[in-house]
C-alpha positions as CSV (number, residue, x, y, z in Angstrom):
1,X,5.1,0.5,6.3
2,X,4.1,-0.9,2.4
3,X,3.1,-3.9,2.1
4,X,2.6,-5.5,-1.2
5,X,-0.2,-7.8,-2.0
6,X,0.2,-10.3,-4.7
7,X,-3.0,-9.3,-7.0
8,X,-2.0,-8.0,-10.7
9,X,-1.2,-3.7,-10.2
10,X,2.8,-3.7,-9.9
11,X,2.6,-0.5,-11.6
12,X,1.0,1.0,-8.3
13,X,3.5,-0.6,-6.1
14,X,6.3,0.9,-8.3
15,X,5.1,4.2,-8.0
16,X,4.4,4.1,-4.7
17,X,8.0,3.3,-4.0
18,X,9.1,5.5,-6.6
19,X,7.4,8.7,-4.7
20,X,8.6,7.2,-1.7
21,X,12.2,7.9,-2.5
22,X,11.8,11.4,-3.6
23,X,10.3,12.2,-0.5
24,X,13.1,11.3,1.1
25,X,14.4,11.4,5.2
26,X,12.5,15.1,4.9
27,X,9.1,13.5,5.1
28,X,10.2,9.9,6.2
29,X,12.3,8.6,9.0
30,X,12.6,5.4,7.8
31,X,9.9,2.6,5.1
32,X,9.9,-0.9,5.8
33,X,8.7,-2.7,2.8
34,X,6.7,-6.5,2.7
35,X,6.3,-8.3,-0.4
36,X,4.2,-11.3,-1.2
37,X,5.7,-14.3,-3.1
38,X,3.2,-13.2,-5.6
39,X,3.9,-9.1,-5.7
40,X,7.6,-10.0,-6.5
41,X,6.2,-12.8,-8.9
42,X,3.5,-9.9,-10.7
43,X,6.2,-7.1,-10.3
44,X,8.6,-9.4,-12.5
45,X,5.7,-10.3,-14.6
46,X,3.8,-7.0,-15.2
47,X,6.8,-5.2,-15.5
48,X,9.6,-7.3,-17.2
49,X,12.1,-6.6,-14.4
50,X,13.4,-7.2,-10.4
51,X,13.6,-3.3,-9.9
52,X,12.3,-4.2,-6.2
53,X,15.2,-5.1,-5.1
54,X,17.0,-1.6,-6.0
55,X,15.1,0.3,-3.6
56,X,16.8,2.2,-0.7
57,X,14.0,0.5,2.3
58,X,13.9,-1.9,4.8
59,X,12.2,-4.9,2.8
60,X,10.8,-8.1,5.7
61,X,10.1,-11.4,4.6
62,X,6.0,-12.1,5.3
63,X,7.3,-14.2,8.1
64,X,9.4,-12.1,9.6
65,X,7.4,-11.4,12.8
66,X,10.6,-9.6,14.6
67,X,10.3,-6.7,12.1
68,X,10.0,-3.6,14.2
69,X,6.1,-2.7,12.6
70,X,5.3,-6.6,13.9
71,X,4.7,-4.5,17.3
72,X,2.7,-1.1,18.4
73,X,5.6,-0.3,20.2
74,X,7.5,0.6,16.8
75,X,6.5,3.9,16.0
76,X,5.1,3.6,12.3
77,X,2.6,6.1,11.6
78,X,0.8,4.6,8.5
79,X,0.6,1.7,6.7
80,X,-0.3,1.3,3.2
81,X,-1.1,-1.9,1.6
82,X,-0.7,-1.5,-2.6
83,X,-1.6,-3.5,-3.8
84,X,-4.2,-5.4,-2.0
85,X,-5.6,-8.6,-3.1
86,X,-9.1,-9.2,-1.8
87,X,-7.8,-12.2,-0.3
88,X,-5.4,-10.3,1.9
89,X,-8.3,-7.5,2.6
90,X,-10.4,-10.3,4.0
91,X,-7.5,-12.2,6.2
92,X,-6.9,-7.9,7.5
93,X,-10.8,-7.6,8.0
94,X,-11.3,-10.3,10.6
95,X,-7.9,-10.3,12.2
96,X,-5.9,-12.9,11.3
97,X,-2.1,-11.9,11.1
98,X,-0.9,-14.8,9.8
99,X,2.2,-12.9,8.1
100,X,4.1,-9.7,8.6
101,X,1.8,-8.1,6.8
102,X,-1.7,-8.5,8.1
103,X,0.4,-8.7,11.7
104,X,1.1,-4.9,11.1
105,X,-2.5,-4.0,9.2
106,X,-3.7,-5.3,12.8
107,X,-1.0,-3.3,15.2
108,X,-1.9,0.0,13.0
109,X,-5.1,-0.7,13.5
110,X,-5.3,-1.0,17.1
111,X,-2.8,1.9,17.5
112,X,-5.4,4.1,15.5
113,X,-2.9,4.9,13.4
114,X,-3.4,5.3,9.5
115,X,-3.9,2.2,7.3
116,X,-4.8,2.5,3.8
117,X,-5.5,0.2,1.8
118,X,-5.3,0.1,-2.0
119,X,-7.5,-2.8,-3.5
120,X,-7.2,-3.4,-7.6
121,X,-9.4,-6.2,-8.2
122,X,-12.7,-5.8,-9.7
123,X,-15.7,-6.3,-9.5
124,X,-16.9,-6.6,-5.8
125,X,-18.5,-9.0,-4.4
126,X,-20.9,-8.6,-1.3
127,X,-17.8,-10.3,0.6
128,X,-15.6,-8.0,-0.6
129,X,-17.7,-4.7,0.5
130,X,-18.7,-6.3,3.7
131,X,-15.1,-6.1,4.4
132,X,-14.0,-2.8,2.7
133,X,-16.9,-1.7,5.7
134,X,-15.5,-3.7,8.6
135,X,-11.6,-2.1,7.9
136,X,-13.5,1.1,7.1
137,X,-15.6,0.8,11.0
138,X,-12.1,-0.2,12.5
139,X,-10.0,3.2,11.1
140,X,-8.9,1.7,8.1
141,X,-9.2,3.7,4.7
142,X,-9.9,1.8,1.5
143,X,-8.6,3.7,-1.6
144,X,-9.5,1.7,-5.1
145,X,-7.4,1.8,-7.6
146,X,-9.7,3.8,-9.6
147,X,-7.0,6.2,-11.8
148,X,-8.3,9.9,-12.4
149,X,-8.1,11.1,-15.5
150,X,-8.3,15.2,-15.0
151,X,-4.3,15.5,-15.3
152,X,-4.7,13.7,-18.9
153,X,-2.3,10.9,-18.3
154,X,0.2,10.0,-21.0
155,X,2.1,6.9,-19.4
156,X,0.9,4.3,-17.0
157,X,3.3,5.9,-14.4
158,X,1.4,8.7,-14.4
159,X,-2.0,6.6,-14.9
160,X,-0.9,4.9,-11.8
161,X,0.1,8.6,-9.7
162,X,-3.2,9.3,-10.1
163,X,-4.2,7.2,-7.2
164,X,-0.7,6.9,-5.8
165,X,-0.7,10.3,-4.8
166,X,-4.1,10.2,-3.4
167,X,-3.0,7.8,-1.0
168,X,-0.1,9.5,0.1
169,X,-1.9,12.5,0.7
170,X,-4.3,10.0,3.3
171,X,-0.6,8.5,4.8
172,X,-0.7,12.4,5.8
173,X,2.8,13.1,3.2
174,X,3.5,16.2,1.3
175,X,3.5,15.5,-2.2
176,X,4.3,18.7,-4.0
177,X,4.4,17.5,-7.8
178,X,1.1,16.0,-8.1
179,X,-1.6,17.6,-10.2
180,X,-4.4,19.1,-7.9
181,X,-8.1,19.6,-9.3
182,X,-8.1,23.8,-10.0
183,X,-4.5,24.6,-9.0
């Protein structure tokens, strides 16, 4: 599952999907995608264009509670939420599944099953951290979007892969084509 937060970091998002696809049905059965009004409103924004739409997933509206993911008995195995607003951390933190998305953040969760978790808004608060620990005590990893800069990145794609394929390393995905500290 991706879901899609509406804080500014499209370029994440786009990778994300981006790396997606060329893992293809090798690595995954099948992605169900959630966007926020506000990711499709940044995406367009950020990145002058409505490329969501083009991608080969299952995209849920944020209400759509009969989405498979909505229910432990779907057999997701990770969940990544790229990015993720602080907002939509702290609604994840203390349970409230409100929408599709913080309804699957909670099933993955109680399924102890991988959810990561990609905030891009800085600086923290106390608020923030306390719940970056609570997701963290419940199973949840929180993966900044702190870019590396060891590969010496020339585009803000590959800025962006510098986290992206961190955290499809934590989903538990082979990701051959990704620089690797000493390799």
């Amino acid at each position: 599952v991706v879901g899609i937060g509406g804080s500014s970091g499209a370029i994440y998002a786009k990778v994300l999907l981006d790396r997606l696809v060329g893992l293809g049905k090798a690595q995954l059965e099948r992605v169900g995608v959630v966007m926020t009004a506000n990711a499709k409103f940044n995406w367009e924004y950020e990145l002058g264009n409505r490329d969501f739409e083009n991608y080969p997933f299952d995209f849920y509206d944020k209400s759509d509670f009969m989405a498979p993911f909505a229910s432990g008995s779907a057999r997701y195995g990770a969940m990544i939420v790229c990015p993720c607003s602080m907002g939509l951390m702290g609604r994840i933190a203390t349970g409230i599944s409100n929408d599709l998305i913080t309804r699957a953040a909670d099933v993955i969760l109680k399924e102890r099953r991988r959810l990561i978790l990609v905030p891009r808004d800085t600086p923290y608060s106390l608020i923030h951290i306390n719940n970056m620990k609570t997701i963290t005590e419940a199973g949840g990893i929180i993966c900044p979007a702190s870019p590396g800069f060891y590969s010496r990145p020339q585009t803000m794609e590959e800025l962006a892969a510098t986290v992206v394929d961190r955290v499809i390393d934590l989903a538990g995905l082979e990701l051959d084509d990704t620089y690797r500290w000493g390799e």
